[in-house]
Phi, psi and omega in degrees: 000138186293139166287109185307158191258147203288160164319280192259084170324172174202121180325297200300310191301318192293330183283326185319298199298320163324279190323301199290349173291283203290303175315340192257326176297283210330311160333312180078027179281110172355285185319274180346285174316324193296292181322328203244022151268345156304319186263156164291139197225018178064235176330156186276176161069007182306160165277100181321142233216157173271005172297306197304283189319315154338302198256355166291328164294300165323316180283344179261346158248049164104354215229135211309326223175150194293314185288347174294287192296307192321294220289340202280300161091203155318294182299328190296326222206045188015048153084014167074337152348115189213119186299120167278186194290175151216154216328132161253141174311110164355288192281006169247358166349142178295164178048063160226159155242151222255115181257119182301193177298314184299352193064009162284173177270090171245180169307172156282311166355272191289326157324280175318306226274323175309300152299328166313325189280311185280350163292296194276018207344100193249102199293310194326314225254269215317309183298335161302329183282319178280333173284003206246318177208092225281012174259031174255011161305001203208342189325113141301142160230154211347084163076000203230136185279181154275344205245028164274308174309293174324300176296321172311299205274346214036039162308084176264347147011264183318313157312309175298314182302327200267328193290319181277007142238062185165287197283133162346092185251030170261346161352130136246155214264106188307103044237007190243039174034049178251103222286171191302332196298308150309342180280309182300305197297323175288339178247005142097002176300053195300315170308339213264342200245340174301301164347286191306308188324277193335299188294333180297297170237054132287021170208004182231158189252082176273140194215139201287156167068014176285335176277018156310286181271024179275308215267334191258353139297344179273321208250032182099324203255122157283335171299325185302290195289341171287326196281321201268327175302313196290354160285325194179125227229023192237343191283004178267346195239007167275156176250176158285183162305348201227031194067019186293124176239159152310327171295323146321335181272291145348297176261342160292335190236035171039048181263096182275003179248002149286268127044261178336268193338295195303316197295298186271011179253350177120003210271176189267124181286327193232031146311125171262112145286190193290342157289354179104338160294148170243148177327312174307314182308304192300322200273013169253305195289154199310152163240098208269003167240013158226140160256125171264156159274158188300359191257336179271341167242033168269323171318312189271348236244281200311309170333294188263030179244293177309345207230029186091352183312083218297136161290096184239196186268011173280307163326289180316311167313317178292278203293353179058055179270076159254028160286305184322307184296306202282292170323303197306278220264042180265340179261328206198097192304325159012289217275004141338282202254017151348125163215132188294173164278335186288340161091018175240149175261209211225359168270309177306322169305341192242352168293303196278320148336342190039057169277089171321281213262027152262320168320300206263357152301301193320287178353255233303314195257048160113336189316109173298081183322336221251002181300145147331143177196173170323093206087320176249093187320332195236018170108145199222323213293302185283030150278299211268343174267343165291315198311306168331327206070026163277099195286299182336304168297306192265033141299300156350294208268344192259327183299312194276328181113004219280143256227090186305328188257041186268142191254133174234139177304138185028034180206058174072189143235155162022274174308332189270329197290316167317276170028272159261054187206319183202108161310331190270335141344280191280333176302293165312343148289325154284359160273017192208013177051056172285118215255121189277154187286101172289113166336078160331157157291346192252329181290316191282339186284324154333296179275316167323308174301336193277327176291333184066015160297092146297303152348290181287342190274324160291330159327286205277346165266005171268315174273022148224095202294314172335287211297342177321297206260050205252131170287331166295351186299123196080035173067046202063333167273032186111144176281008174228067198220248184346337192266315189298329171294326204271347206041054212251091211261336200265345185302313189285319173303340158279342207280297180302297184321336198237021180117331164310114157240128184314137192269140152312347172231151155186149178312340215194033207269311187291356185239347177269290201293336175226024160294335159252136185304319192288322195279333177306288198305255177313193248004308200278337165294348191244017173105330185309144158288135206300328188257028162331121166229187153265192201255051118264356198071060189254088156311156177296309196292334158345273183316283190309306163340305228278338169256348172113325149023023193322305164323263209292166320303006175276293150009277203270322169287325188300319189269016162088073121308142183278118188276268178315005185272153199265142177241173226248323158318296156285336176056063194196133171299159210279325158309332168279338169310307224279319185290325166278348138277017157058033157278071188289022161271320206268338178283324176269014174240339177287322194283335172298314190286006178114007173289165191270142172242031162225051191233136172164143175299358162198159160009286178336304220254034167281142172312294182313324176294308182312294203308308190279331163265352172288338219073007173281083187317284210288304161347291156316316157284359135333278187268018158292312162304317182303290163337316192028017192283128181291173196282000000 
């Protein structure tokens, strides 16, 4: 006789019960063995499976197969899922403040509250939020918006809302770039994907089946991208969701005969994508993880200059046309503070070339230093002539009004970079009313570790015990979080020795704390916990699937990492990470060690469903085997 199923069933309980059913067959507990000698397992003397286990619990509650009870469920209790609360960041602590985009001021307060509201679609509390302060409709913590939360849960309410103020729907999502568009569809929003669709290409020529040859103009392969034209010759002038072309790829990673094709296939010389770049933009402008030579990318620049590529004077300027510069603003004083569709202007362009005398005709004909640009609110050239070490510009440019304390995403301003970089700089910065960073116990205890003055650094941490535990510390992520990037193991050992400990949450973990393997390894021997995550529940062993990470996921099980545990992003187990990347190394060391290949908060999000909507063949038979489950 079948056992009835609780009112609000819960997967995770029911799979706990398979699991703890198969340790006990294992075991050689009677009971067990018996239960699970009731069903046909084929051969006599098979080794019992946790599918065998699995499908003895379905059946004692009534149900022919284990995808058979998942699905009853789903339906009854949403797959047992129960969203938690969520994590708040360190650096959202209640009672701070916030500089919105507007340069207005909000709370921490409000900041948090928003994303919680666009998580839980609560339309009431955002439209209160956004009328109280309307950039926070757009607000970010580490890359991440409110309307990443909205399309995740799928709230389109809530989305639509946020989308008429503001918000992107060309976003892609940190760290694995992955557009809103793609978030709805995999999680089954169809309304919600219908939306995005609509807003996209009004502004992209998006087309279903682009990352093929997307993906084969990034790495180079030219055979790839001819097969896919003689496949469909229309795929030279498509995008992606997010204005992405091949051709954009192409001339950012110097495939110039790559180029060529795409070019005489029809593609669009001037496609904008969703930053606002264009093919030209992308083969000019710095590329810091391919590097091309200058000579291969003046080659695609003149190519797509021959084939139309509008010329404007941010262009001239990066190349160092100034006849060009110069006619323009002999017609139109205007084009001083010329911004690009890439969102940079024709003064910072005339910076990085450390170009003297172009700077300063702009200067001389109006060039605002302090305009807006990409990153920077207040102006990028003098940051980039402080980066430089160009004193001459940045007198030039200082001269001009150019702004010392102007904040650039994630490198400061002006002044602190002059700072630690040239005394005679920032003394000219300060004479220009440059605010010096005063040197904090936490600052100095910071450069004492970076300095490798240990000594000193234990000093000043005896007489401020606090800081051992300082939460601003590391950028938030801690006071070892910088000795762990550097893999500075005597760093960490005096750190630990006086009290430090890797915090349970952080932002940036796979690139500080488990950026090198031996440090992954001492840490995780010194106490970290194996179930590190980010304020999505991303566990480190997430991630290292999700990259493929075979050592540190190894790692991370040898010290009791939770093999099964569900993050809140994917609603998917580190084996389903592993299966929406197509890691088949990782899959086959998460299944040897015992993973479940039915464990996820919903339908979607099971390893077999990813593998099989990604297109990982091999992948899928894999865990179609694993699974073994009858019809």
């Amino acid at each position: 006789m079948s056992r009835p199923l609780p009112e609000h069933p819960s997967l995770e309980h029911l799979r706990k019960q398979a699991k703890d059913l198969l340790r006990h067959a294992r075991a050689e507990d009677a009971d067990a063995r018996a239960r699970l000698a009731a069903i046909d397992r084929g051969a006599s003397g098979t080794p019992a499976t946790l599918a065998d286990a699995q499908l003895v619990i379905a059946r004692e509650h009534g149900f022919p197969s284990w995808p058979k009870l998942v699905h009853h469920v789903e339906t009854v209790d949403g797959g047992g899922f129960v969203l938690r609360p969520l994590i708040r960041p360190v650096e959202l602590s209640p009672g701070r403040r916030w500089t919105l985009a507007d340069g207005t001021i909000a709370s921490t307060d409000d900041v948090f509250a928003m994303f919680v509201a666009a998580r839980d679609g609560d339309m009431a509390a955002v439209k209160r939020l956004v009328a109280h302060r309307p950039a926070l409709a757009t607000v970010e913590y580490n890359y991440t918006p409110p309307i990443h939360f909205a399309v995740r849960e799928g709230h389109r309410n809530v989305a639509e809302f946020l989308l008429n103020h503001g918000a992107d729907p060309a976003y892609r999502s940190y760290p694995f770039q992955e557009s809103l568009l793609t978030f709805a569809e995999d999680r089954g929003h169809m309304e919600l994907a219908d939306l995005l669709r609509h807003r996209l290409t009004r502004r992209f020529a998006v087309v279903p089946g682009t990352r093929t040859i997307i993906e084969a103009a990034t790495r180079g392969d030219l055979a790839a991208v001819e097969a896919e034209l003689a496949r469909d010759v229309t795929l030279a002038r498509s995008s992606d969701e997010t204005g992405d072309t091949a051709l954009h790829r192409a001339a950012k990673n110097g495939f110039l005969s790559i180029v060529r094709v795409l070019l005489a296939a029809g593609a669009n010389v001037d496609a904008i994508r969703g930053d606002g770049y264009r093919p030209v933009h992308c083969a000019l402008m710095p590329n810091w993880f391919f590097q091309v030579s200058h000579d291969t990318r003046e080659e695609i620049v003149e190519l797509l200059l021959s084939q139309g590529a509008r010329y404007t004077v941010f262009i001239a300027a990066l190349r160092g046309d100034e006849r060009f510069v110069r006619d323009a603003l002999a017609r139109d004083r205007s084009f001083a503070n010329f911004e690009d569709t890439c969102h940079h202007r024709v003064l910072s362009a005339a910076v990085r070339r450390h170009d003297v005398a172009m700077t300063r005709l702009l200067l001389d004909h109006g060039a605002d230093p302090n305009l807006p640009e990409e990153g920077a609110p207040r102006g990028l050239s003098l940051w980039i002539a402080v980066n430089d070490g160009e004193e001459m510009i940045v007198r030039l440019l200082l001269a001009h009004g150019a702004d010392p304390n102007g904040a650039v995403e994630s490198s400061g301003t002006p002044m602190s970079h002059a700072e630690g970089k040239d005394v005679a700089l920032a003394e000219l910065l300060r004479q220009h009313g440059g605010r010096s960073h005063r040197a904090s116990e936490r600052d100095q205890v910071a450069r004492f570790l970076e300095e490798g003055k240990l000594d000193d650094a234990e000093r000043l941490l005896h007489e401020h015990p606090h800081l051992i535990h300082d939460d601003e510390a590391g950028w938030g992520d801690g006071i070892l979080a910088g000795p762990a990037n550097r893999g500075r193991h005597d760093i960490i050992a005096m750190l630990l020795r006086l009290g430090a400990r890797v915090p349970s949450v952080s932002k940036w973990a796979p690139y500080y704390y488990f950026k090198h393997e031996a440090t992954a390894a001492f840490l995780l021997e010194h106490g970290m916990d194996p179930n590190h995550m980010n304020w999505h529940r991303f566990t480190l062993l997430h991630h290292m699937a999700a990259q493929g990470e075979l050592g540190k996921a190894r790692l991370l099980l040898d010290h009791g990492a939770d093999i099964d545990a569900i993050d809140d992003e994917y609603r998917s187990s580190p084996l389903g990470v592993a299966a929406h990347r197509g890691q088949g190394a990782i899959i086959e060391l998460l299944l040897a060690r015992g993973a479940d290949p039915d464990a996820g908060g919903a339908s979607w999000a099971l390893p077999l469903s990813w593998a099989e909507r990604k297109g990982h063949r091999t992948v899928a038979d894999m865990l179609q085997k694993a699974t073994g489950h009858r019809p």
